[in-house]
C-alpha positions in Angstrom: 106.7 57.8 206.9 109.0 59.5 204.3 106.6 60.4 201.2 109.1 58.0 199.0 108.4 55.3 201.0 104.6 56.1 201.5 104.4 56.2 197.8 106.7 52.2 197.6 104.3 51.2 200.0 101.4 52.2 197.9 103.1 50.3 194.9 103.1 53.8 193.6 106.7 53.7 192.5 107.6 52.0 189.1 111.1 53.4 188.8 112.8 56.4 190.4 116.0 58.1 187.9 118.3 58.8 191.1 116.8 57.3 194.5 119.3 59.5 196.7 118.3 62.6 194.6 114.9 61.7 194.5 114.7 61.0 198.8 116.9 64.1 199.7 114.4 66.1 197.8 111.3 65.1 198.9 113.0 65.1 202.2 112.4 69.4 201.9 110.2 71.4 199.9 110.1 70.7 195.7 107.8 71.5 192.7 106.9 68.5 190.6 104.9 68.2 187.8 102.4 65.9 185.9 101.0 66.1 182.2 97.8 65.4 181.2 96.9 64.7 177.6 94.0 67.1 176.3 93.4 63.3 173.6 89.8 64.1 175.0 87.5 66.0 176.5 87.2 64.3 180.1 90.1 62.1 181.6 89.3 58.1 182.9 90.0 56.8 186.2 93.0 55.9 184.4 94.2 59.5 185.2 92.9 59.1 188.9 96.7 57.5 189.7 98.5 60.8 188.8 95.9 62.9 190.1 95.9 61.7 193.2 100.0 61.6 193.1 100.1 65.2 192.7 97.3 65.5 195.4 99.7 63.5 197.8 102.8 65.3 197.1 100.8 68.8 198.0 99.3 67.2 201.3 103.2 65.9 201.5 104.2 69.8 201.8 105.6 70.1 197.9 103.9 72.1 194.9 102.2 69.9 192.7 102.1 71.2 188.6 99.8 70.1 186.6 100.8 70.3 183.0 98.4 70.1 180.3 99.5 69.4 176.7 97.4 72.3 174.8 100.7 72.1 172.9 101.8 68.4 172.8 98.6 67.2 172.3 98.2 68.3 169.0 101.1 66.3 168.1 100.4 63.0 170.3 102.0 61.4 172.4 103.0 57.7 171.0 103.8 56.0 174.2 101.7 52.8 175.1 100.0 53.0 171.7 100.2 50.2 168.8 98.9 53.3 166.4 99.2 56.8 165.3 96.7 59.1 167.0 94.4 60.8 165.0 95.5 64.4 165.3 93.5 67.3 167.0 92.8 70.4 165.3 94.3 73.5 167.3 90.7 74.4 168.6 89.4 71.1 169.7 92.8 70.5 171.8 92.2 74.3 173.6 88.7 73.3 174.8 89.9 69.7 176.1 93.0 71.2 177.8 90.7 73.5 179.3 88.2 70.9 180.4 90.7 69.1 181.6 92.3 71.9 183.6 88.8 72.5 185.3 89.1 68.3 186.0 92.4 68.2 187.4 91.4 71.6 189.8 89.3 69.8 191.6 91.6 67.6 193.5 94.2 69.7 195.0 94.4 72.9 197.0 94.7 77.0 194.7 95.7 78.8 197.7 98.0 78.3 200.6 101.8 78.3 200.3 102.3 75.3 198.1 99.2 75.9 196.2 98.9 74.2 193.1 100.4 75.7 189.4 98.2 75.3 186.2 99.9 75.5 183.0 99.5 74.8 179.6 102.4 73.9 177.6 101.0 75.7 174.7 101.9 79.0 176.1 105.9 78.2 175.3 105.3 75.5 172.2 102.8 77.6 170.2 105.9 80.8 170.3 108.8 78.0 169.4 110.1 79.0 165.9 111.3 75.3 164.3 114.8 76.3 162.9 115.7 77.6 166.1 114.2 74.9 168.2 115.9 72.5 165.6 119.5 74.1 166.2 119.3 74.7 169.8 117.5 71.4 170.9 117.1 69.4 168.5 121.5 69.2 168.6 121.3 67.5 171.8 119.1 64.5 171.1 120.7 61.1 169.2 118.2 59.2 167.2 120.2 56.3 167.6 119.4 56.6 171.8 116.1 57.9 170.4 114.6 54.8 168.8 115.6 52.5 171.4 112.9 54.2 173.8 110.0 51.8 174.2 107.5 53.7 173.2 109.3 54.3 169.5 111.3 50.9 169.5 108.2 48.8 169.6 106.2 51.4 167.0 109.0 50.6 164.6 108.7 46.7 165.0 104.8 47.3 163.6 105.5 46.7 160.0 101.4 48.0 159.4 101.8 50.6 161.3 105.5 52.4 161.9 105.8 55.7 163.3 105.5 58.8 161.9 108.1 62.0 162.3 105.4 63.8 164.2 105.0 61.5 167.0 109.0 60.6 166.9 109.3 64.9 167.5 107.1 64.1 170.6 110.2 63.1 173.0 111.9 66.6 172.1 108.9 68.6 173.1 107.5 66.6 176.3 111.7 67.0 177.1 111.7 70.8 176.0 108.9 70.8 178.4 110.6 69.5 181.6 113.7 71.9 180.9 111.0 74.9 180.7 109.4 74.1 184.1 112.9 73.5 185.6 114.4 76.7 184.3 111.6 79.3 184.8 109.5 77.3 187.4 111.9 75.8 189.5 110.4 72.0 188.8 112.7 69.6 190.0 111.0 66.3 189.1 108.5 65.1 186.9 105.9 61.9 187.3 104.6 60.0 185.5 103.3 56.3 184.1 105.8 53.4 183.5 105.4 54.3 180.0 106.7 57.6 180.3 109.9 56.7 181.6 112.4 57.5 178.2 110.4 61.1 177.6 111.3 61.8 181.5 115.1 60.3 181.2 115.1 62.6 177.9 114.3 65.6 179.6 116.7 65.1 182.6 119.4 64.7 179.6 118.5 67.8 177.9 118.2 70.0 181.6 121.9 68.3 182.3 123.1 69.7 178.6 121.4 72.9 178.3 122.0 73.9 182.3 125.9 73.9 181.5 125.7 76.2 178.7 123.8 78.8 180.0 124.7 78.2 184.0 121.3 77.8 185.1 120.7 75.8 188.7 117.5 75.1 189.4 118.9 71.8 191.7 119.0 68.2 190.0 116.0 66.8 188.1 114.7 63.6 188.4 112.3 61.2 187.5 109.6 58.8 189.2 107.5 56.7 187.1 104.2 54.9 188.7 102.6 51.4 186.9 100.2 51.2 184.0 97.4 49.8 186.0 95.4 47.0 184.8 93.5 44.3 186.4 94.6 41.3 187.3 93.7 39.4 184.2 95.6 42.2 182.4 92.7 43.6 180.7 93.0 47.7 180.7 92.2 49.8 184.2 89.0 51.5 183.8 87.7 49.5 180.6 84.5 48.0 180.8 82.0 46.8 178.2 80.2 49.8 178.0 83.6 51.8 177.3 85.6 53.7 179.6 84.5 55.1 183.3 84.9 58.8 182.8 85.0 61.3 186.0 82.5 63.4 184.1 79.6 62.9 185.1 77.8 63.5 182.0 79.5 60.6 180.6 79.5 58.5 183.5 77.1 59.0 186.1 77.8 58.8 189.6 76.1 55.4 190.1 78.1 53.7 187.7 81.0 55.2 188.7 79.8 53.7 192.0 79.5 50.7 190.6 82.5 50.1 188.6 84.5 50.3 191.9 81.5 48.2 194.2 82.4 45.5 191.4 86.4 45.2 191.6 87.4 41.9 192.2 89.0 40.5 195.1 92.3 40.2 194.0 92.2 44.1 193.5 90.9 45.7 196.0 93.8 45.7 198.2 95.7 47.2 195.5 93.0 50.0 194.4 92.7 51.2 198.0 96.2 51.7 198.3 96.5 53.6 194.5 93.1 55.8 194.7 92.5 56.2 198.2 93.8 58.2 201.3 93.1 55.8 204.0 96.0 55.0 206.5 98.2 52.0 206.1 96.5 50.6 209.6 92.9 51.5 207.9 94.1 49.3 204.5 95.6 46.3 206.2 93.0 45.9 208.7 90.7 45.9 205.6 92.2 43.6 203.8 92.0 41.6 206.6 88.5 41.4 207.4 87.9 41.2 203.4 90.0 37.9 203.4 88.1 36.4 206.7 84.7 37.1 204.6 84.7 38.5 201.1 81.5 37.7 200.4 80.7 40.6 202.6 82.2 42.9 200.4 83.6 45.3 202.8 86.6 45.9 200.9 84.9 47.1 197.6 81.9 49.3 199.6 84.9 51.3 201.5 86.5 51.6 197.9 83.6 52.7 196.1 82.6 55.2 198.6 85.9 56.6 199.1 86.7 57.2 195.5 82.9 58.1 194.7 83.9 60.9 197.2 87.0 62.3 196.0 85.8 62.7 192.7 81.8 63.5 192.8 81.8 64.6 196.3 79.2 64.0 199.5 76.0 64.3 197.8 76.5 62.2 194.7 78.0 59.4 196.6 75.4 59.2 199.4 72.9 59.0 196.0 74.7 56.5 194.4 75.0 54.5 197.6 70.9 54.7 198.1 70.4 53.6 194.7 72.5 51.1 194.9 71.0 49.8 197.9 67.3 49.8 196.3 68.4 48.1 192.9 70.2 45.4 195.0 67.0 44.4 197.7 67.0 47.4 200.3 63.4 48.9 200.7 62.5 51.6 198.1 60.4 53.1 200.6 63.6 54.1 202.9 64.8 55.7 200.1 64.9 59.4 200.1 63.7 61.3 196.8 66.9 62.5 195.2 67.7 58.5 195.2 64.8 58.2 192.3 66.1 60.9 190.8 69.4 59.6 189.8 67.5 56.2 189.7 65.7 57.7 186.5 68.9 57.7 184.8 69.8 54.1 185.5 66.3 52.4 184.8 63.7 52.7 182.5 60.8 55.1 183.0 57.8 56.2 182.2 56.2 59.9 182.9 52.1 60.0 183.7 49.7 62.6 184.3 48.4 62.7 187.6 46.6 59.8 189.0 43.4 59.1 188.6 41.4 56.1 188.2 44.5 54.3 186.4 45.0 50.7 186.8 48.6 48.7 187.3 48.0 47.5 183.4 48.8 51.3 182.8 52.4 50.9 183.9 53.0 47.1 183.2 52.1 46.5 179.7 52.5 48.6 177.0 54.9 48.5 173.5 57.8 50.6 174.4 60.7 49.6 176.3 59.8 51.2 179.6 57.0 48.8 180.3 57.9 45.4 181.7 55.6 43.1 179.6 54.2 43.5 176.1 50.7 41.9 176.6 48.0 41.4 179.6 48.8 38.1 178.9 52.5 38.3 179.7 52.1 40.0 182.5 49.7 38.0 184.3 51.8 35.1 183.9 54.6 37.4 185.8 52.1 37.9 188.2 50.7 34.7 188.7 54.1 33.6 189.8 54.6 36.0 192.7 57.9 37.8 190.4 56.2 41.2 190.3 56.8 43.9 193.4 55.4 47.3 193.3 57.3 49.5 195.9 59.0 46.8 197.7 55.5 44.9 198.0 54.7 41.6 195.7 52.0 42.5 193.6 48.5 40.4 193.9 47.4 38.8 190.3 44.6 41.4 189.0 45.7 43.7 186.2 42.8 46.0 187.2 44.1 46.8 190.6 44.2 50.7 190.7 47.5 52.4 191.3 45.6 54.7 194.3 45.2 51.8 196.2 48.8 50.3 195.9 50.8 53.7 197.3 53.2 55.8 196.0 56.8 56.7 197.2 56.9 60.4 198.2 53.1 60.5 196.4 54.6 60.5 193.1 56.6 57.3 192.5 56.3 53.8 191.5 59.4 51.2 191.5 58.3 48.3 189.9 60.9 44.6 190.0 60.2 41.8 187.8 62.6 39.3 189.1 65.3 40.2 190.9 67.4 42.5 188.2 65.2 44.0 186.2 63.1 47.3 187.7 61.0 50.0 186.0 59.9 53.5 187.6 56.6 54.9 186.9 56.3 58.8 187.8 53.1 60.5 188.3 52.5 64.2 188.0 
């Protein structure tokens, strides 16, 4: 399948500048090129969509570049936002480009002969001088074509808000951008999101202008734009109560990375394993198949979570996150291998003990702080007394006195406690 047409059938095409351009290109061997905006120190799965774009264009056979905006991203980019950014000092936009450079690495392939290119569009923005860059490029752009882009059109229909000149300058530099690639990288096309689309059409205006006064060829730009992804309720991709699903894993963990995808809803899934995943289109449809014969199995969402899990925390985190899901949702904590309570630990309360002695199961049940189930004897006896108490996978008998030595421990140290069917506690012994 043609990559233009793997990417339609993925629903990975919003809108393409030049389709005949844009097919006889990919039809050989191209650069293309991505930004990423340094707004923060991690990207969302949000980002996953380009990411994996570029990934597919290297696996494809092109050169994927991916551009972060050291430079841009102290201005900020205005598209798809009702507001002005809050600005980045110079400093704090260096250490999230670079984070994000280390981010974006993972995915794709530093050596071989498409290898991936790394820049930062600081190392031309931070050396433009701005009377020059106002007479030499700032000449070619209308305002009147500017502010009927989207992204400042609907800023300026915001009475409370506006727009200010510093994100209006963003178009110039995001199109000063593309022309830099194409002239001194050889960058024939840049992606992006939907919203994107006037920045990219600006950039293949300026390349057109600028290429005829100083005879430069590079071949013909052009533009592919994928869709803003949100759920089908239209609430934002990646947005959850508890705030955005980040791929570090310092801000979000592996398991609830896991879990985010594990809990997409039907109507999505088919959708998300086209967008994030590499699986054939035989793999996908017969998938989607099966998932519509019996969803309640939730094939679907477990190849989805797993897959992605994979790409972005890799074998061992995934296989974690799968075992701890497993035991939160009713598998047997006792088939669980250790390094499955160790990332359990940061999911569930817990409590640390010295090691055991002649302690009783009131030692881990009751006590004042949050990592005890119950706050009095009293309470938990009641639990007890109606058989919603396990220890280990085992219901628990009704004496508070039973000692711990005579229960078991998992791997001689551990002790999962469920009350009901949600709530579990772990009690570690030293």
């Amino acid at each position: 399948m043609h990559l233009l047409d793997e990417l339609a059938w993925r629903g990975l095409v919003h809108q393409v500048t030049d389709p005949e351009v844009a097919r006889e290109a990919l039809s050989g061997h191209i650069r293309a090129y991505i930004g990423f905006d340094p707004s923060a120190a991690s990207l969302h799965i949000g980002s996953l969509l380009p990411i994996l774009t570029l990934r597919r264009l290297q696996l494809a056979g092109h050169t994927p570049i991916a551009l972060v905006g050291g430079g841009t991203g102290i201005i900020g980019d205005p598209s798809g936002k009702s507001a002005e950014r809050k600005l980045l000092d110079a400093d704090t936009a260096k250490a999230n480009a670079l984070a994000i450079r280390h981010q974006v690495e993972h995915f794709l392939a530093k050596d071989g002969p498409n290898a991936a290119v790394f820049i930062d569009n600081l190392e031309w923005l931070g050396e433009v001088r701005l009377l020059d860059f106002l007479r030499d490029f700032g000449k070619h752009f209308s305002v009147n074509a500017m502010v009927q882009r989207d992204s400042v059109k609907k800023r300026l229909e915001e009475r409370d808000h506006g727009i200010s000149f510093t994100e209006f300058s963003y178009m110039l530099l995001q199109a000063y951008d593309f022309w830099t690639l194409w002239r001194d990288h050889g960058c024939r096309a840049q992606l992006g999101g939907s919203d994107q689309w006037g920045n990219i059409v600006s950039g293949i205006d300026l390349i057109g202008r600028l290429a005829r006064e100083d005879g430069a060829n590079a071949g013909t730009p052009f533009g592919v734009t994928m869709p803003l992804v949100t759920t089908r309720s239209g609430q934002k991709f990646g947005k959850t109560e508890a705030g955005a699903i980040w791929l570090d894993p310092k801000l979000t963990t592996p398991y609830r990375f896991y879990q985010f995808w594990i809990n997409v809803e039907d109507a999505d899934v088919g959708l998300y394993l086209r967008y994030f995943t590499f699986l054939s289109r035989e793999a996908v449809e017969t998938l989607e198949a099966r998932h519509a014969l019996a969803p309640h199995l939730r094939e679907a969402q477990r190849t989805l979570a797993h897959e992605v899990t994979l790409l972005v925390h890799g074998e061992a985190q995934t296989d974690g996150a799968e075992q701890a899901s497993k035991v939160l949702f009713g598998g047997d904590p006792r088939e669980a291998p250790l390094s499955t309570f160790a990332m359990l630990a940061g999911e569930i309360p817990y409590q640390d003990h010295p090691a055991l002695t002649d302690q009783t199961l009131v030692t881990v049940l009751v006590g004042e702080t949050e990592t005890h189930p119950f706050r009095s004897n009293g309470e938990a006896k009641r639990a007890l007394q109606a058989g919603s108490v396990s220890w280990n996978g085992v219901k628990l008998g009704q004496d508070l006195q039973t000692p711990i030595v005579g229960l078991g421990l998992l791997h001689q140290r551990l002790g999962l406690v469920r009350v009901g069917k949600k709530q579990y506690y772990l009690a570690r012994f030293s």
